[in-house]
LOGURO-377576 format. One line per 3 residues: number of its first residue (from 0); their letters; for each residue y, x, z of C-alpha. Coordinates in steps of 0.02 Angstrom, whole numbers, plus 50000, padded with zeros to 5 digits. Example, Ala and Ser with C-alpha at 12.3 -4.5 7.8 and 13.67 -1.06 7.14 Angstrom:
2
0	AS	49775/50615/50390  49947/50684/50357 $
//
This chain:
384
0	XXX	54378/57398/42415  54284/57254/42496  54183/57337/42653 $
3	XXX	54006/57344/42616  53946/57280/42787  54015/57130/42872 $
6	XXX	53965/57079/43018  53907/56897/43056  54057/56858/43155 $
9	XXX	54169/56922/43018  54062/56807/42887  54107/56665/43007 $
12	XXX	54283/56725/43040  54313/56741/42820  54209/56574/42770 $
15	XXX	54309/56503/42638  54462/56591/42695  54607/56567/42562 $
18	XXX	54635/56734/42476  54765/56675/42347  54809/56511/42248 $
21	XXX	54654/56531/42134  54525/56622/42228  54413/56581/42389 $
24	XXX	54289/56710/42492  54148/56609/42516  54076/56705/42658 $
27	XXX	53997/56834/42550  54033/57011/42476  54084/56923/42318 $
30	XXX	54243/56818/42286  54232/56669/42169  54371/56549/42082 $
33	XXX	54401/56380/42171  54365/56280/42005  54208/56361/42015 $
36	XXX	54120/56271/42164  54275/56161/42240  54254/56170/42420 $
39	XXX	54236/55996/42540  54376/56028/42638  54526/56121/42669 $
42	XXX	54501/56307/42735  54535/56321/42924  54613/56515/42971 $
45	XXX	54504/56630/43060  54467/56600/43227  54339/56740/43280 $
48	XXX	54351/56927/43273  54517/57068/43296  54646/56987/43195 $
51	XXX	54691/57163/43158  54519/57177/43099  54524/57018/42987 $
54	XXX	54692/57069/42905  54615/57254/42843  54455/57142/42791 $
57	XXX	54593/57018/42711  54695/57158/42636  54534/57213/42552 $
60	XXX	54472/57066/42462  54651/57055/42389  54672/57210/42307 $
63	XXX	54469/57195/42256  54545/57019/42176  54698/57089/42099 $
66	XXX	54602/57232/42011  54473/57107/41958  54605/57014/41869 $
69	XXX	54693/57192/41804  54501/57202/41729  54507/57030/41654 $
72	XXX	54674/57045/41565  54623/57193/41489  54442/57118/41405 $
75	XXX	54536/56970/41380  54686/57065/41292  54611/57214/41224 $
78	XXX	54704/57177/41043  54853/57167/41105  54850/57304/41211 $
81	XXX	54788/57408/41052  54915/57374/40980  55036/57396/41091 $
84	XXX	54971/57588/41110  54981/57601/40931  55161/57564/40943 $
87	XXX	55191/57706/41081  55062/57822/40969  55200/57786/40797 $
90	XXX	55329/57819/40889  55291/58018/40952  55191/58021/40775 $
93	XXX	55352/57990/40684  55472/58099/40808  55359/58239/40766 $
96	XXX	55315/58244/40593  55508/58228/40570  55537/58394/40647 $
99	XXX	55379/58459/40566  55444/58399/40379  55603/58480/40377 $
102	XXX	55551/58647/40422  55377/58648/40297  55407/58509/40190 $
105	XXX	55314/58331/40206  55172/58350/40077  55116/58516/40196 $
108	XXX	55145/58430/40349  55022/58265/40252  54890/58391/40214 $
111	XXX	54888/58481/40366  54892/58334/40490  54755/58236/40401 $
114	XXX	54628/58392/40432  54685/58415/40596  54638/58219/40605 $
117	XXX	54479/58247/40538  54430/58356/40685  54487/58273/40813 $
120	XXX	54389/58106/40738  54242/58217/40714  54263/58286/40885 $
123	XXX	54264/58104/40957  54125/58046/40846  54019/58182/40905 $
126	XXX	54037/58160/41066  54018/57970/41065  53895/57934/40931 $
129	XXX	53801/58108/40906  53875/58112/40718  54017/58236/40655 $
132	XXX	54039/58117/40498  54040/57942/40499  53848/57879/40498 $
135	XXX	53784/57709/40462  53936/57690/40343  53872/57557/40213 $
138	XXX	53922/57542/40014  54039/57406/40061  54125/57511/40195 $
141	XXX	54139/57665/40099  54237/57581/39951  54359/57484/40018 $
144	XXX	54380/57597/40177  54423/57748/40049  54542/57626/39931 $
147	XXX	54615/57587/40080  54641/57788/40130  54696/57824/39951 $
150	XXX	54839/57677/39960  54880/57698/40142  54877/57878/40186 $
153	XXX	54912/57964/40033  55025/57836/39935  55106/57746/40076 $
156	XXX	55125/57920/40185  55199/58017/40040  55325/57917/40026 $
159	XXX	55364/57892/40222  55347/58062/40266  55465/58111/40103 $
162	XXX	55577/57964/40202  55592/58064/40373  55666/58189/40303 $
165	XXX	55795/58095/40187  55854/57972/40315  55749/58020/40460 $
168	XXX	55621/57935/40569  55720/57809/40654  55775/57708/40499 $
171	XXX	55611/57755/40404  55528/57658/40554  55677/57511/40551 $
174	XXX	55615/57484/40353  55419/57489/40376  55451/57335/40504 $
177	XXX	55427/57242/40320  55257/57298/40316  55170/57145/40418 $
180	XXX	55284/57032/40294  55243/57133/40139  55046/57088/40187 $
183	XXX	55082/56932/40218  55170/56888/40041  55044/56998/39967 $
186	XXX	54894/56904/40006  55005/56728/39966  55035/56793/39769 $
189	XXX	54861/56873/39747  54753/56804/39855  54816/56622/39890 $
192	XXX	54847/56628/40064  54966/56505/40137  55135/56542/40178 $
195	XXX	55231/56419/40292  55438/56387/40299  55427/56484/40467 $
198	XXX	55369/56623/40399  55500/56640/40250  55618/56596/40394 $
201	XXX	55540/56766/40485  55553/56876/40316  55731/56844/40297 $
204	XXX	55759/56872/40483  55687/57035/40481  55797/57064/40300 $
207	XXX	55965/57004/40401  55913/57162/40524  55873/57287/40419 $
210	XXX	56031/57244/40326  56120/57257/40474  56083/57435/40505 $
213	XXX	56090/57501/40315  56216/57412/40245  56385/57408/40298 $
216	XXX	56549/57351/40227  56681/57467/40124  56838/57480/40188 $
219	XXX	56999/57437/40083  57046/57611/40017  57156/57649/39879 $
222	XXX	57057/57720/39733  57168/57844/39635  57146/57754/39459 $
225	XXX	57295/57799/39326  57399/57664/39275  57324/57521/39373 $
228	XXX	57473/57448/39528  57433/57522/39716  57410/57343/39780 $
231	XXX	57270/57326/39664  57183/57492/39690  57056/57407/39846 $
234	XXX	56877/57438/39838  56767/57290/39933  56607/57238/39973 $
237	XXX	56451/57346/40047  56390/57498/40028  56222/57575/40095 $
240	XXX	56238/57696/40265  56104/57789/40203  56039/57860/40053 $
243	XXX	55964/57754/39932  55824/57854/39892  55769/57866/40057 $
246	XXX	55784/57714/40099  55670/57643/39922  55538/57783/39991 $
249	XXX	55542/57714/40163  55496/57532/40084  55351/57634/39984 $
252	XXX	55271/57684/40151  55299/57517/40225  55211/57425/40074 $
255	XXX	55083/57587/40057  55056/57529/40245  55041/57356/40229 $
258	XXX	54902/57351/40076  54806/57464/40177  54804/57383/40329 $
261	XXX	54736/57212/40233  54600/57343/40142  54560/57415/40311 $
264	XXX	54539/57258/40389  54407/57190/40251  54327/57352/40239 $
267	XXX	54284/57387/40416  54174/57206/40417  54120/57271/40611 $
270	XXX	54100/57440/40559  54168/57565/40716  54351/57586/40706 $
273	XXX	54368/57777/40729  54219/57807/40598  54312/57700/40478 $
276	XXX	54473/57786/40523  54374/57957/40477  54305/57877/40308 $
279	XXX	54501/57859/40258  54572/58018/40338  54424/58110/40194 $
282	XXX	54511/58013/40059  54675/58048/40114  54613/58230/40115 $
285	XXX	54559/58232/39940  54705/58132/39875  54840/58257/39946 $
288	XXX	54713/58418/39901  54726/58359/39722  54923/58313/39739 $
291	XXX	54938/58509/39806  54844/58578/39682  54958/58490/39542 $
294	XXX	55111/58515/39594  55047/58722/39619  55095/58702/39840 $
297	XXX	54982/58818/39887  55078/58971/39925  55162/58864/40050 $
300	XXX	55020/58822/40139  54993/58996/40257  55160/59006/40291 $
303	XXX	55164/58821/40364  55005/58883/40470  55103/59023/40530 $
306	XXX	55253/58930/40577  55221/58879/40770  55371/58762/40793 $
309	XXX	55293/58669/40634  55132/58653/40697  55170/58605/40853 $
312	XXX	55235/58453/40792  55101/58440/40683  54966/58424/40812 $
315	XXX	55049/58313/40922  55079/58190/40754  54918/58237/40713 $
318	XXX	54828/58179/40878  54946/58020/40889  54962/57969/40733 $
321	XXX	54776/57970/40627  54671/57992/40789  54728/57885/40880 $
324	XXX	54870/57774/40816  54774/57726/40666  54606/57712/40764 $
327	XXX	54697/57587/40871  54770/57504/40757  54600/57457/40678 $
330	XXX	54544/57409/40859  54698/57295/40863  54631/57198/40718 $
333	XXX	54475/57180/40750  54503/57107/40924  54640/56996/40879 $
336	XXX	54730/56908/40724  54826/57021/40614  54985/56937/40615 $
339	XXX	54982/56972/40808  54950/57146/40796  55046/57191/40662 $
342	XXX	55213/57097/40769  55158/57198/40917  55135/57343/40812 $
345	XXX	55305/57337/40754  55435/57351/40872  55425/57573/40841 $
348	XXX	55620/57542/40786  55675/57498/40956  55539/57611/41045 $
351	XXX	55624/57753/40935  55799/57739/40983  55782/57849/41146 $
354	XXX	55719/57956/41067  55805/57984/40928  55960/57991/41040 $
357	XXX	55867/58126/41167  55799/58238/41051  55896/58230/40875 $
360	XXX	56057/58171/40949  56079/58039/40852  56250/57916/40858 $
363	XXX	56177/57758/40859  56288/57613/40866  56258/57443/40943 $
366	XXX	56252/57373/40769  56115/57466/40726  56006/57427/40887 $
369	XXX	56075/57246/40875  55999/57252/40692  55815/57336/40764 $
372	XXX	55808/57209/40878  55860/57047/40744  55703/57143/40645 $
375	XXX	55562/57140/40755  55603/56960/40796  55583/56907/40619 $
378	XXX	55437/56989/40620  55366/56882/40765  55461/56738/40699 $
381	XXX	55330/56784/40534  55147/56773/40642  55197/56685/40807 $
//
């Protein structure tokens, strides 16, 4: 911290003293750029004072400077940094509501996590804005924001969820990395957005990746068929590592994810992120309520609340995930482009891999993080 009295002879002493390559003291408690106000001549060292003194005074200034530049890069950056967070946020989101799912299924684990969302976003909104429920909210925002909720969190997270527990959260994550391109080639066939070679180039980059990790190819085994010679009885060409099914409901959440994302975006129109996140979470809410009541769930639903391994997981996915994963996410966007936040927002599939290895004990092979890492690339190949 810069002292808060200097004495005359240290104003002397510091007068345009050099601090760094950019920035000058200019004899004041205030530092200012040299492009600023360039100075008339070069800056001569100290010649007055304790040079201890000047070099605790120096020493000062500098860190004053460095966390006035820590400050800048974060107003400067604050999508990016969003986003970013959002990635860390996935990744514990997805760790835990796999553990959740496979001990009380993924349509309780949906319901429950998107009314423990709801309070915490209440909680938040309270607090900030003096509302419980989202105020201010116009016609505009409520339709698109609850389209968006209906096709994101209940279409899109009834199929990932149902994904975690098929093929787990790793590769669920690896296949919603098509999400940002999914957007993308969704608003070029609907909505006549441009698409350049690049960013076909990036699509089939982040294919090549993904294929990498769930395809891989059969080995030449004799196949017992009756009649037909043993040096014709070879089997060749790929099969899928993991189930098909889980995979096809993995793409569901990534594409549920993607069309919600562009709905979000055009429904917020500089509405407050966590009070649109809160308009979605209540149609998510009534989507699965209506889903439970159909498919006749509800016996399961004390039992899940009783279950303390279950919801342990699902608070922390709760608090990570629709708090504040998909609250920053809508910060990410509306601070910087999409196509940015969406590529920062997708590298979960490497993030993951620690994890997965830590806690599930998952064999992951250098293929398959080779393949994670081919992904996310296309994806930034796509928007960068």
């Amino acid at each position: 911290m810069v002292p808060a009295r200097l004495t005359e002879r240290d104003r002397t002493s510091l007068k345009h003293l050099k601090i760094s390559k950019f920035i000058y003291f200019d004899g004041n408690i205030n530092f200012r750029p040299f492009f600023e106000s360039p100075l008339p001549h070069t800056p001569a060292p100290p010649t007055h004072g304790s040079a201890k003194r000047m070099r605790v005074i120096k020493l000062n200034l500098t860190l004053t400077i460095f966390a006035a530049k820590i400050d800048f890069m974060l107003q400067s950056h604050a999508g990016e940094l969003a986003a970013l967070l959002t990635a860390v946020f996935w990744t514990f989101t997805a760790l835990a509501f796999e553990s959740a799912g496979k001990r009380v299924g993924s349509l309780t684990v949906n319901l429950i996590r998107l009314l423990m969302a709801f309070i915490f976003l209440g909680t938040y909104t309270r607090i900030t804005g003096g509302q419980f429920f989202p105020a201010g909210a116009s016609y505009h925002n409520w339709v698109w924001l609850s389209l968006s909720g209906m096709v994101g969190f209940v279409l899109g997270d009834l199929f990932l969820f149902r994904a975690y527990i098929v093929v787990g959260a790793r590769v669920s994550m690896l296949i919603m990395s098509l999400a940002p391109p999914i957007a993308a080639l969704m608003g070029w066939l609907i909505m006549g957005e441009t698409m350049s070679a690049k960013s076909f180039a990036g699509m089939a980059v982040t294919l090549s990746g993904i294929s990498l990790v769930i395809l891989t190819r059969e080995k030449n085994e004799l196949i017992p068929v009756p009649g037909i010679p043993a040096k014709k009885r070879k089997r060749n060409g790929f099969r899928f590592t993991y189930p098909l099914a889980g995979l096809l409901l993995a793409f569901g959440g990534a594409a549920g994810q993607a069309t919600g994302l562009v709905l979000s975006k055009y429904g917020m129109d500089g509405y407050n992120a966590f009070a649109a996140t809160q308009i979605r979470v209540i149609t998510g809410i009534a989507g699965f309520t209506i889903i439970y009541t159909i498919l006749g769930r509800w016996h399961r639903f004390l039992p899940a609340l009783s279950n303390r391994k279950a919801m342990g997981g699902i608070t922390i996915g709760a608090f990570f995930g629709p708090f504040l994963g998909v609250s920053f996410s809508l910060l990410a966007v509306k601070f910087t482009s999409s196509g940015i936040a969406a590529t920062i927002m997708s590298i979960v599939p490497v993030l993951i891999i620690p994890f997965s290895i830590l806690i599930f004990n998952e064999k992951i092979t250098l293929r398959e993080v080779f393949g994670a890492f081919i992904a996310i690339a296309g994806v930034a190949l796509f928007f960068l």
